[in-house]
KOLKE-154952 format. One line per field, with one value per residue (C-alpha): residue in three letters; x, y, z. Coordinates in pm, whole numbers, plus 50000, padded with zeros to 5 digits. Layout:
residu: (ALA|...)
px: (X|...)
py: (Y|...)
pz: (Z|...)
This chain:
residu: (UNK|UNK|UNK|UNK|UNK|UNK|UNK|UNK|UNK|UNK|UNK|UNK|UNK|UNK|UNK|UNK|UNK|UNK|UNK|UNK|UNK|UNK|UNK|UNK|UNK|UNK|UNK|UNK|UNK|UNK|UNK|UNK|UNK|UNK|UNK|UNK|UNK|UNK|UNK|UNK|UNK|UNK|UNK|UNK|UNK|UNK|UNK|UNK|UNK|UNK|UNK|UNK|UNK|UNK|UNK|UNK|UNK|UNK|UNK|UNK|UNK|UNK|UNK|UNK|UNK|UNK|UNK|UNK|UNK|UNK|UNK|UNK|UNK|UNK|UNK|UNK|UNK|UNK|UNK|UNK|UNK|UNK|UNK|UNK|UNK|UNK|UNK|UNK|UNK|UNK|UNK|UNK|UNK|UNK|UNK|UNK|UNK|UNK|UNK|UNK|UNK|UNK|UNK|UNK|UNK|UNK|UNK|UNK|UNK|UNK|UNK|UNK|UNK|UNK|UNK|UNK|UNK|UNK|UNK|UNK|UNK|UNK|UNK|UNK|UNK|UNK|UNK|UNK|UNK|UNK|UNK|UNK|UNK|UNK|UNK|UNK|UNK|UNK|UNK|UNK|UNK|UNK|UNK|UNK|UNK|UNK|UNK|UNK|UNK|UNK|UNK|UNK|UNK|UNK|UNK|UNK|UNK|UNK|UNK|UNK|UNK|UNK|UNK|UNK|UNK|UNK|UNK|UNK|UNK|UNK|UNK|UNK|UNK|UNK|UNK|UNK|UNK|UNK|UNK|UNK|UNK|UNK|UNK|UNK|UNK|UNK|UNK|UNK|UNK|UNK|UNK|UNK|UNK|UNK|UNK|UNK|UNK|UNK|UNK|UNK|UNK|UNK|UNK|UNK|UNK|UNK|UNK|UNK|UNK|UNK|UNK|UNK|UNK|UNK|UNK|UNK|UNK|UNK|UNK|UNK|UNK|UNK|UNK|UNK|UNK|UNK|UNK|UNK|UNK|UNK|UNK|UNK|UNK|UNK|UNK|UNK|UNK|UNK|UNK|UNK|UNK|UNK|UNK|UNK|UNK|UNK|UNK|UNK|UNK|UNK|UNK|UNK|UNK|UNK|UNK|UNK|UNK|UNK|UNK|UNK|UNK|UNK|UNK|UNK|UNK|UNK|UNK|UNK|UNK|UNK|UNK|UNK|UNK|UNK|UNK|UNK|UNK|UNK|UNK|UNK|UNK|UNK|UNK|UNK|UNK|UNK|UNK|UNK|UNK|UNK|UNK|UNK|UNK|UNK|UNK|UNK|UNK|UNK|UNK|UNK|UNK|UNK|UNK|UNK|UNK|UNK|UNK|UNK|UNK|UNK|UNK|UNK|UNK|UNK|UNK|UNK|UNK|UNK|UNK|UNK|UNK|UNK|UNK|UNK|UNK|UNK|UNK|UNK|UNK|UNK|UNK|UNK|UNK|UNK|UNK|UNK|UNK|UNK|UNK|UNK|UNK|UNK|UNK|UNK|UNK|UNK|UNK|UNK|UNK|UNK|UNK|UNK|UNK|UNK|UNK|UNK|UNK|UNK|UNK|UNK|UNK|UNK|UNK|UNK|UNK|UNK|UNK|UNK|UNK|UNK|UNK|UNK|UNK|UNK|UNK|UNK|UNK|UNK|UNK|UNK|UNK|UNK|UNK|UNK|UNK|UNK|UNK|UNK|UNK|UNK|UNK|UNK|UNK|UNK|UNK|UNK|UNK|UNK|UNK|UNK|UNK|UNK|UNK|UNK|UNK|UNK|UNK|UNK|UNK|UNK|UNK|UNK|UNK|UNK|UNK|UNK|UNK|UNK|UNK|UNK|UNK|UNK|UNK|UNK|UNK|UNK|UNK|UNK|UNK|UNK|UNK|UNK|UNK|UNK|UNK|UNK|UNK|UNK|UNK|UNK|UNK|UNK|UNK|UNK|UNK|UNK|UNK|UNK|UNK|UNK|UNK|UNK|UNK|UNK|UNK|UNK|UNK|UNK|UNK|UNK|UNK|UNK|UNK|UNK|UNK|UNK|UNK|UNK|UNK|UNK|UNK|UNK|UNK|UNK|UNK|UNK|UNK|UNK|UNK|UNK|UNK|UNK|UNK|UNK|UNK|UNK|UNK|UNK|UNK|UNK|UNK|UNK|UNK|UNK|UNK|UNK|UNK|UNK|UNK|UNK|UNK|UNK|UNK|UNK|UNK|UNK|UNK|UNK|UNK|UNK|UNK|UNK|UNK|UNK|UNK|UNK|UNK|UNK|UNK|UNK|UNK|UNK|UNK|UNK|UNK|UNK|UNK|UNK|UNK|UNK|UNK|UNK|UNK|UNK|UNK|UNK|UNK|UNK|UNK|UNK|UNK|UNK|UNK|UNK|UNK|UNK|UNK|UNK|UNK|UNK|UNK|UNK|UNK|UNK|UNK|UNK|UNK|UNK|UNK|UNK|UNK|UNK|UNK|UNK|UNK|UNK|UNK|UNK|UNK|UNK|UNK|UNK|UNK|UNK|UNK|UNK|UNK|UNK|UNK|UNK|UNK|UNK|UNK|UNK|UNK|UNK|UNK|UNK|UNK|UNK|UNK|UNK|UNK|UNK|UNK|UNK|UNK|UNK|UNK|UNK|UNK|UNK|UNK|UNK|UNK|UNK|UNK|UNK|UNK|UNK|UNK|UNK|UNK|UNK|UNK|UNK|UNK|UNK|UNK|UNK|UNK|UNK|UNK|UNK|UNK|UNK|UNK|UNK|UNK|UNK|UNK|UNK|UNK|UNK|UNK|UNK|UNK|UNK|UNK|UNK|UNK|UNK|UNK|UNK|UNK|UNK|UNK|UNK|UNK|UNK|UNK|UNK|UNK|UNK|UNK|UNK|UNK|UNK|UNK|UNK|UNK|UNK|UNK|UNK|UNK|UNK|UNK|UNK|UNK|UNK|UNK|UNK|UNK|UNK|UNK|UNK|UNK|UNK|UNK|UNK|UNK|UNK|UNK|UNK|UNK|UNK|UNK|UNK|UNK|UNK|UNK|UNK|UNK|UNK|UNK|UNK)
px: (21681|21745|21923|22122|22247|22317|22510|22733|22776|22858|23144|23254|23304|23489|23865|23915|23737|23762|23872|23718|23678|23293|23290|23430|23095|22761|22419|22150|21865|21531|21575|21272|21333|21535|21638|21763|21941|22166|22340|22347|22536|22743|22882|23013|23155|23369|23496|23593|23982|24124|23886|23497|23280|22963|22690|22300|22069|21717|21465|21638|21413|21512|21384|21274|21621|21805|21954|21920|21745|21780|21443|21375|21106|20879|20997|20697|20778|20590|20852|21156|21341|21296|21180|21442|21823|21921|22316|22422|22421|22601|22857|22893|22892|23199|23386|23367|23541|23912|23937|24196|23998|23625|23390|23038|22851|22475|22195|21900|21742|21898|22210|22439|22401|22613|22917|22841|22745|23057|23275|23215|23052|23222|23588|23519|23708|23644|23679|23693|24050|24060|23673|23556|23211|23031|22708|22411|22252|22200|21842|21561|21734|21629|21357|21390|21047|20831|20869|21215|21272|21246|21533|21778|21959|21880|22018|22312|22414|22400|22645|22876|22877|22896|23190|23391|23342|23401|23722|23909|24126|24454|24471|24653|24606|24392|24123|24075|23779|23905|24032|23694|23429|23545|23429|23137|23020|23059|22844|22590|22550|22581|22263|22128|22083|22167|22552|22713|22872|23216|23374|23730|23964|24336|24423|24109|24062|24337|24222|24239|23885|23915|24127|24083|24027|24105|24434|24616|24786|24792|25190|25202|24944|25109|25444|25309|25134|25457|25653|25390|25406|25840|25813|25563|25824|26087|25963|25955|26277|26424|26262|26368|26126|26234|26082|26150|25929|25656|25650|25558|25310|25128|25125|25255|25561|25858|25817|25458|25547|25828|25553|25328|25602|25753|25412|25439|25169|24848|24791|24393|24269|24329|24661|24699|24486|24754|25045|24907|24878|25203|25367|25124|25314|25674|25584|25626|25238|25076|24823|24456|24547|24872|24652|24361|24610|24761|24406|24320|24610|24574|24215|24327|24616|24391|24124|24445|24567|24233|24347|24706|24833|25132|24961|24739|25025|25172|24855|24832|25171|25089|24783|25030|25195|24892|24764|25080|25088|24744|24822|25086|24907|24620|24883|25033|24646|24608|24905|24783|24463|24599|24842|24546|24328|24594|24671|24321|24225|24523|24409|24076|24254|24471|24100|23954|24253|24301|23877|23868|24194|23983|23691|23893|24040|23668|23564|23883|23813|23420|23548|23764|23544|23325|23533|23656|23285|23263|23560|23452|23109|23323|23519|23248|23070|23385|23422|23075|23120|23452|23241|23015|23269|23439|23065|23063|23454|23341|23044|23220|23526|23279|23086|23426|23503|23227|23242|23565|23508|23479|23170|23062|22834|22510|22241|21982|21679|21312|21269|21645|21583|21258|21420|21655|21437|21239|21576|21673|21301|21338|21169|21216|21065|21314|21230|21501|21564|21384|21060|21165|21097|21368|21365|21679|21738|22070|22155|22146|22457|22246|22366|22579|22378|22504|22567|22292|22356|22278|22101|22309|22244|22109|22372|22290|22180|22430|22289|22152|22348|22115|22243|22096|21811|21761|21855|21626|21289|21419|21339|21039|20891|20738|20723|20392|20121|20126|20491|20406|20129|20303|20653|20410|20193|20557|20720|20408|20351|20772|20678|20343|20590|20916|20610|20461|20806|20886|20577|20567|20927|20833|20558|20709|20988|20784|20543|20754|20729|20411|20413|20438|20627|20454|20266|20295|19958|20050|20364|20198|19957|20250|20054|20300|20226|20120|20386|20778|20910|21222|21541|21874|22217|22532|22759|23137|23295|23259|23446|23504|23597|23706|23766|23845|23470|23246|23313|23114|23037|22962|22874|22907|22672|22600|22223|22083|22070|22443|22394|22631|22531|22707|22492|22581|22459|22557|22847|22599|22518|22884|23021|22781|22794|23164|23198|23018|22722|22405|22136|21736|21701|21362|21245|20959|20898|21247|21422|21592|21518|21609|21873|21839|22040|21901|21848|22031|21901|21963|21766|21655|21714|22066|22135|21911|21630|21359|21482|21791|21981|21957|21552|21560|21757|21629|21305|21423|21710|21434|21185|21457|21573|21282|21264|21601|21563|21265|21436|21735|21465|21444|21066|20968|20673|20889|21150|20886|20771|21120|21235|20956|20961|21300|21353|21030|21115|21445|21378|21086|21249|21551|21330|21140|21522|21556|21248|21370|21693|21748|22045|22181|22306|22654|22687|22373|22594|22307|22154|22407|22452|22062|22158|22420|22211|21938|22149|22263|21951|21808|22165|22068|21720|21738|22055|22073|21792|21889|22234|22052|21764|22112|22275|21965)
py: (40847|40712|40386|40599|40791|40526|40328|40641|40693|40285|40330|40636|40498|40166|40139|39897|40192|40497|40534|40828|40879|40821|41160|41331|41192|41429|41296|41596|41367|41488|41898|42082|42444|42602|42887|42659|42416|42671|42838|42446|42376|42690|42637|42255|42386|42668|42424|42202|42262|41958|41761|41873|41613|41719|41449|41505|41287|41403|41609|41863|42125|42420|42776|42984|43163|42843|42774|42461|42428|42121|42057|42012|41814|42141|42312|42443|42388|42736|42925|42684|42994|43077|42708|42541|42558|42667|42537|42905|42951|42592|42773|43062|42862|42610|42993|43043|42712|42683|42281|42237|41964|42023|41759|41772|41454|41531|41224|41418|41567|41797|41773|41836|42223|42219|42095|42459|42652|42624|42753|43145|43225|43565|43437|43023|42938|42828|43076|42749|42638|42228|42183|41875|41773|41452|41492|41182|41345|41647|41556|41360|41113|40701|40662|40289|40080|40190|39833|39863|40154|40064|39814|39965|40298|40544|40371|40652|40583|40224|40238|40423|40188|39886|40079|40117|39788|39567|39801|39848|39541|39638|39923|40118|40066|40400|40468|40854|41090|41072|40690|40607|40813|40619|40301|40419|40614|40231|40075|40345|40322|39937|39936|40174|40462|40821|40938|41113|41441|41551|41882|41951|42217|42207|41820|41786|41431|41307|41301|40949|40902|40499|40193|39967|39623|39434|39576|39336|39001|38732|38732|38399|38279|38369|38261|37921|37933|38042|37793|37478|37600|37609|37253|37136|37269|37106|36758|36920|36997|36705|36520|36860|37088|37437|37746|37829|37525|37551|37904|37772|37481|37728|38027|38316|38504|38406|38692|38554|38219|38308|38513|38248|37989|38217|38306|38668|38658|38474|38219|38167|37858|37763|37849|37614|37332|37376|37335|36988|36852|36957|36815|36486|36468|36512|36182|36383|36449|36553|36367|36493|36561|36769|36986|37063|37143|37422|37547|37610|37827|37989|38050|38200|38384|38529|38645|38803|39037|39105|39469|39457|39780|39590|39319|39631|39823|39497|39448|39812|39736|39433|39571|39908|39655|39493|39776|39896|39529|39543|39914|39755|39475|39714|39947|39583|39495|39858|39824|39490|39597|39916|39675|39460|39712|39853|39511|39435|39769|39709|39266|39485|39707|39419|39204|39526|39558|39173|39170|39456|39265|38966|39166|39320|39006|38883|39159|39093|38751|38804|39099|38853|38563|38789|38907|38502|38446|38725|38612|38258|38399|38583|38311|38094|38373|38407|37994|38004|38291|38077|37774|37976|38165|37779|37650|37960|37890|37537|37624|37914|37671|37419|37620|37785|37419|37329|37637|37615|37232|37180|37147|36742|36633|36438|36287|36593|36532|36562|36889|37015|36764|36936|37248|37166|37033|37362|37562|37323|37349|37502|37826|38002|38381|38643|39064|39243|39638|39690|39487|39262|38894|38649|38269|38132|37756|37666|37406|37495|37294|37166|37335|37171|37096|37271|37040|37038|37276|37134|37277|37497|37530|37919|38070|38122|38418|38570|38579|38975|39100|39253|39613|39543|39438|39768|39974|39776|39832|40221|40269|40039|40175|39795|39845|39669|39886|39597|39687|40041|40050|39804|40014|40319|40160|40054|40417|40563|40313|40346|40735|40742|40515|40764|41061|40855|40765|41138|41200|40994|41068|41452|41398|41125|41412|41672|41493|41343|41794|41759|41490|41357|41095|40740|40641|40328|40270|40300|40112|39804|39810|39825|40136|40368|40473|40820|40890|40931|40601|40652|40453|40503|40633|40648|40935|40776|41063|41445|41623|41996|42066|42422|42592|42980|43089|42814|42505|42172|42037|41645|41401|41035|40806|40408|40298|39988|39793|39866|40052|40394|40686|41085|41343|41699|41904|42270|42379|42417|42019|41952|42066|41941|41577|41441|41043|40863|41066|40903|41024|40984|40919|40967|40788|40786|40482|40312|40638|40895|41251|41396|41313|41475|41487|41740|42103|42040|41859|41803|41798|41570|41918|41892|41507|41219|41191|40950|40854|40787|40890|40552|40507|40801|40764|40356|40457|40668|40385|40128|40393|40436|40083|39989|40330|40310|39937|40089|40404|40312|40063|40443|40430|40777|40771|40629|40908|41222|41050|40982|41361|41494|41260|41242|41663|41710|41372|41471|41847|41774|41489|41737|42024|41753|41680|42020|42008|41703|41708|42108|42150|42487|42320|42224|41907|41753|41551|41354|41685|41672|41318|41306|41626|41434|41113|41261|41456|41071|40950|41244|41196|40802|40880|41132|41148|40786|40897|41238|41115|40827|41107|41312|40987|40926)
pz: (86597|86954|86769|86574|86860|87085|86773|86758|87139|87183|86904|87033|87366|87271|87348|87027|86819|86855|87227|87348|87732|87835|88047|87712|87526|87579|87413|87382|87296|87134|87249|87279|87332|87108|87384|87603|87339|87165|87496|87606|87262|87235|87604|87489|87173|87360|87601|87409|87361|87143|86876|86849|86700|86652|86528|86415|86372|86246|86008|85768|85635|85370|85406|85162|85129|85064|85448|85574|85915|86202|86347|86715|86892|86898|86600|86380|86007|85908|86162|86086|86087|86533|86605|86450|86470|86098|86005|85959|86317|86397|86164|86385|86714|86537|86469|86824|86885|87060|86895|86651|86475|86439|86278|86189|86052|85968|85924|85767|85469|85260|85479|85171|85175|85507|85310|85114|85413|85575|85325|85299|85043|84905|84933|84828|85089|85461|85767|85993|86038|86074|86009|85801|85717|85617|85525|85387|85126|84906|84883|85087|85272|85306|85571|85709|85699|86016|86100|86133|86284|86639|86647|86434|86298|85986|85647|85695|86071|85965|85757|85888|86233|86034|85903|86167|86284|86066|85938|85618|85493|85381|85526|85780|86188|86234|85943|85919|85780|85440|85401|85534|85258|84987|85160|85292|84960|84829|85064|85047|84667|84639|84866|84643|84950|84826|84772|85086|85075|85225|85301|85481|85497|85626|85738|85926|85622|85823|86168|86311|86374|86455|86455|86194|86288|86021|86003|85758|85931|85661|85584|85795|85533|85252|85357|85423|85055|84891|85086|84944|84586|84599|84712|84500|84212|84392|84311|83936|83946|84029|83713|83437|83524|83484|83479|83152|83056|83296|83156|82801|82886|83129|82834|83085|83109|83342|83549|83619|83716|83964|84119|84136|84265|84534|84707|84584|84338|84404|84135|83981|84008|83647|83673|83953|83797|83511|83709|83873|83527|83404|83711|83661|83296|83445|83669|84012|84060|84392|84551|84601|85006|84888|84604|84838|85113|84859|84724|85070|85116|84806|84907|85310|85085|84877|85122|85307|85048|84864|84988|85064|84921|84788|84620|84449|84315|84186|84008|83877|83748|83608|83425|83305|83134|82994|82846|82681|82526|82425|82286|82064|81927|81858|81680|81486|81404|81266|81076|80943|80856|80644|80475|80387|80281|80072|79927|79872|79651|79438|79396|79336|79036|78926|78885|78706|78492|78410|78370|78130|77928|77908|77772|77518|77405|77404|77188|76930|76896|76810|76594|76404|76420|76236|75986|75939|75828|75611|75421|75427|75281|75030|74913|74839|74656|74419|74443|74277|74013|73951|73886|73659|73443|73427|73263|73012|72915|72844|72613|72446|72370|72226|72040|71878|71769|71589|71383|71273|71203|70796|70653|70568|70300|70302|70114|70001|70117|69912|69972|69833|69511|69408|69431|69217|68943|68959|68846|68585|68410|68072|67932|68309|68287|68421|68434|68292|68342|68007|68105|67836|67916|67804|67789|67815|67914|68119|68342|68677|68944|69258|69523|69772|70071|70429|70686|70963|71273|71610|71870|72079|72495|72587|72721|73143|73261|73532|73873|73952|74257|74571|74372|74049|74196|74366|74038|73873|74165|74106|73774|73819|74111|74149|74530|74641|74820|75129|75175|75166|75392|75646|75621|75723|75973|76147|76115|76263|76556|76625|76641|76829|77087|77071|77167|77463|77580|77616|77752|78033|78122|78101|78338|78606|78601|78739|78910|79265|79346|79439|79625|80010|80150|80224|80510|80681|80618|80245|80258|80473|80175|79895|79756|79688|79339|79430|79732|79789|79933|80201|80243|80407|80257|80398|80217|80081|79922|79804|79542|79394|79038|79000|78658|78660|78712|78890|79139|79074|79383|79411|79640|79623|79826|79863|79881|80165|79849|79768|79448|79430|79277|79239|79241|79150|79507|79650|79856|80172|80107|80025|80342|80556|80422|80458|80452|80697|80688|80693|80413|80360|79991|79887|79516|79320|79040|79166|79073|79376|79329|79642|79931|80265|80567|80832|80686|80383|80081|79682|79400|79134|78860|78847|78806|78697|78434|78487|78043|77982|77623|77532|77530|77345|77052|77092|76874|76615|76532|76509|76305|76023|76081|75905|75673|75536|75361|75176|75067|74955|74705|74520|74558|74509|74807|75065|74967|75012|75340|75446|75349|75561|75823|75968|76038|76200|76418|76511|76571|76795|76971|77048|77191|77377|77514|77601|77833|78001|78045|78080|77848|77987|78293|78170|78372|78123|77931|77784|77626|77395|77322|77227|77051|76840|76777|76609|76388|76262|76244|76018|75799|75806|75697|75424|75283|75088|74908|74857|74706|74523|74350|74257|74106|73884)
């Protein structure tokens, strides 16, 4: 404490400082008796007509009421309150004061509550005309190492000399109270010592406490630097350097560079490095002796108006201007980047549009290429029948000729010459009507031989089409018992599949309620059949549909993995989800069923199923894709099996829907889609045969 107060006292006293007359200067050093040290302090305070500075240097201690107490040598900290002097009472002596200027620095603990103690504390404002108050700390104050303290000051005091000494660059000739806390609050916070407190009322701030030593004096400096960079351009000039061009190779402005040139700004280093090349290219280059020379006055320059109010409101200006240019390129870049988003979603559109083009053209083509090879396959069917009515024409027209040829005669052979001789033997017996027999001998004409018929060719069987065929296994009911049993065994495995499918979705759909989310034990082990795994969402859009009695309510979120999905949620979720929100989607099997975010959460009810319409109707296709072939055959078993079959498959299937996919929610689209499908699939099924048992 003695360091302290002989640090203050010595700048107190100096004539470069702060001037005050030794005799004017009173040190009360370590009091002991606090009934002799308050008339002793209230008689200096009374006459004490012009400026009162009051300084403190020592423990700070808080009673229970809140009032800050100064300790004394013999103070007793369990009666603070009659052995030490408590700052309420300082603020009743400084009332009593006839100084127009009254100033109270405190060094101690705790010292901050004076800045609150002298304002009153009913009206918030100060009784004490022209007081002002600097105080080190609000809390416990920095305690110097013990091995320190007996050559210097408290961390506060310190700083405060060190101060005033060393002055303020920049700044006026006398540094008051208030141009003097900003630079102190700096050094005590850089050191990393507590932050200082002040309080003033009136213009006590302004009071002239010191001069400032390093009052600013560097003009001469700076002239001299402004006066080696125009004659360095000089040289420039002479071989077409202008401005305007040193302007473009350096990249500044020509308001910066006249600065620079005329000694009004200083230039950076670069900036200077930059202007010895360019004048290296012109052919007027400086030597190395002539470039140092003007670093070193930019350097002294520099060091001369690091605080010369001037060169700081040029700067502020400078950096005004800055940030207005930087505001409109950010406003250009904003622009820019709408006009490319914009022209990006509609390339995106055009893509889509010019994609799904492509795909319909793709789908025409096959669609035709299709129907090309079923014509092709036509054609050659009727080239073929062509070729066969052609062979039948042939045969016809030869046969037709040789009939109508005229007959030709020939040699009989032995067996029409013994015939012959038989019918011209006499005494032949004939039965008459009567029973009479006659003999009557007449010469019988040998018949005229008939020319010998050749052999004709069978005439070819036409080729049965796949429809006779199938009339034909109708009325035979030929269909083997191998294709019966293996159509059955199909139809009943297809069905026994169709039942486990539904199954298993009907149970995975209810099952994630019961469950917990995954541990990380779980998760390290990949085990999470049994759990809820977690990932993150981010929300991208919501939606309401309103008819004239309800309001749909949707939101629309992306997935870590980049998959999007809308889910139908409540207005409580809707609202407190807009874009940008991030989610905690919870899934069970690869499948989400709920999506949290805080409070609020959704439900797996009123959106997905863990089976789709598709794997649904998938089995019934495939049961009467192998039923139908065998029905429409017209065998009477598979048409009884068929007929009972299909309505008990498709009205079970659809109830089993019902369970899954609760169809009274209207949103369920896929109720009625499964709905639909089976209702072709039974019409697939029964009616062929029905229609085909009518036509027979």
């Amino acid at each position: 404490m003695a360091n302290s107060l002989a640090g203050m006292r010595d700048i107190l006293i100096d004539p470069g400082l702060c001037g005050w007359p030794e005799e004017r200067v009173t040190v009360l050093q370590d009091p002991e008796d606090i009934r002799t040290f308050v008339p002793r302090l209230r008689e200096l305070v009374e006459t004490t007509p012009d400026v009162l500075f009051l300084y403190f240097a020592g423990h700070g201690i808080i009673l229970p009421d809140g009032q800050l107490c100064l300790t004394l040598t013999d103070t007793n900290p369990s009666e603070a309150d009659s052995t030490a002097l408590t700052f309420h009472k300082v603020r009743q002596l400084l009332l009593g004061s006839p100084a127009r200027v009254k100033a109270v620095v405190l060094d101690s603990c705790n010292s901050g509550r004076a800045v609150n103690t002298m304002a009153d504390p009913s009206a918030g404002t100060t009784d004490i005309e022209g007081a002002y108050t600097l105080a080190a700390s609000d809390g416990a104050a920095h305690v110097v190492p013990l091995a320190e303290q007996a050559g210097t000051a408290t961390s506060f005091t310190r700083e405060l000399i060190e101060l005033v000494r060393t002055g303020v660059p920049g700044a006026p000739e006398w540094l008051t109270f208030g141009a003097l806390y900003p630079h102190l609050q700096f050094r005590l916070l850089s050191s990393g010592l507590p932050r200082p407190r002040q309080g003033s009322t009136d213009t006590a701030d302004r009071f002239p406490f010191t001069r400032n030593v390093a009052q600013y004096v560097g003009s001469q400096v700076i002239e001299q630097y402004g006066l080696a960079m125009t004659a360095a351009f000089a040289s420039g000039q002479k071989r077409g350097l202008t401005e305007t061009r040193l302007a473009q190779a350096l990249f500044l402005s020509g308001e910066a560079v006249a600065g620079y040139l005329s000694g009004r700004r200083i230039a950076p280093v670069e900036v200077l490095h930059d202007f010895f090349d360019c004048l290296d290219e012109h052919g007027c280059g400086l030597d190395h002796a002539a470039q140092q020379r003007i670093m070193d006055l930019r350097d002294a320059a520099d060091t001369a108006v690091a605080h010369d109010p001037r060169e700081i409101a040029a700067l502020q200006r400078v950096n005004r201007e800055q940030e207005a240019e930087i505001r409109a390129l950010r406003s250009a870049w904003e622009r820019e980047r709408t006009e490319h988003a914009r022209a990006t979603v509609e390339a995106e559109q055009e893509l889509a549009r010019l994609k799904g083009t492509v795909d319909e053209q793709g789908r025409q083509l096959s669609h035709a290429a299709g129907y090309t090879r079923a014509l092709e396959a036509e054609l050659t069917e009727i080239r073929r029948e062509a070729d066969e009515v052609s062979r039948e024409l042939r045969v016809l027209r030869s046969q037709l000729t040789r009939l109508t040829d005229p007959p030709v005669a020939s040699v009989p052979d032995e067996a029409a010459q013994s015939l012959t001789a038989r019918l011209q033997a006499p005494a032949a017996t004939r039965s008459t009507t009567s029973g009479t027999a006659v003999a009557a001998p007449f010469p019988v004409a040998a018949p005229a031989p008939r020319p010998a018929q050749p052999r004709y060719a069978a005439r070819p069987q036409p080729k049965r089409t796949w429809k006779a065929r199938l009339r034909i296994a109708a009325r035979t009911g030929n269909t083997s018992a191998a294709v019966r049993s293996t159509a059955m065994l199909l139809s009943l495995l297809l069905l026994s599949a169709a039942v486990a499918t539904f199954a298993a979705a009907y149970i995975q759909h209810f099952a994630y309620t019961r469950l917990a989310s995954c541990t990380k034990d779980q998760i390290s082990r990949a085990d999470t059949t049994n759990c809820l795994t977690q990932q993150a969402g981010t929300a991208t859009d919501r939606a309401v549909e309103s008819d004239q009695d309800t309001s749909t309510y949707t939101v629309t979120f992306t997935t870590a993995g980049g998959k999007q999905e809308t889910w139908n949620v409540g207005q409580a979720f809707h609202d407190g989800t807009p874009a940008g929100t991030h989610l905690t989607l919870n899934s069970y099997h690869g499948t989400i069923v709920t999506i949290t975010h805080g409070t609020l959460a959704a439900d797996l009810d009123d959106n997905t199923a863990f089976l789709s319409s598709e794997q649904m109707v998938a089995p019934f296709l495939l049961m009467g894709a192998v039923t139908i072939p065998l029905v429409l055959t017209g065998d009477r078993f598979f048409i009884s099996v068929t007929i009972f079959l299909a309505p008990f498959t498709a009205v079970w299937s659809l109830i089993a829907s019902f369970f899954i996919f609760s169809p009274w929610h209207p949103a369920h689209w896929t109720t009625t889609t499964t709905a639909v499908a089976h209702a072709l699939i039974w019409a697939l099924i029964c009616v062929p045969p029905i229609a085909m048992a009518a036509a027979d």
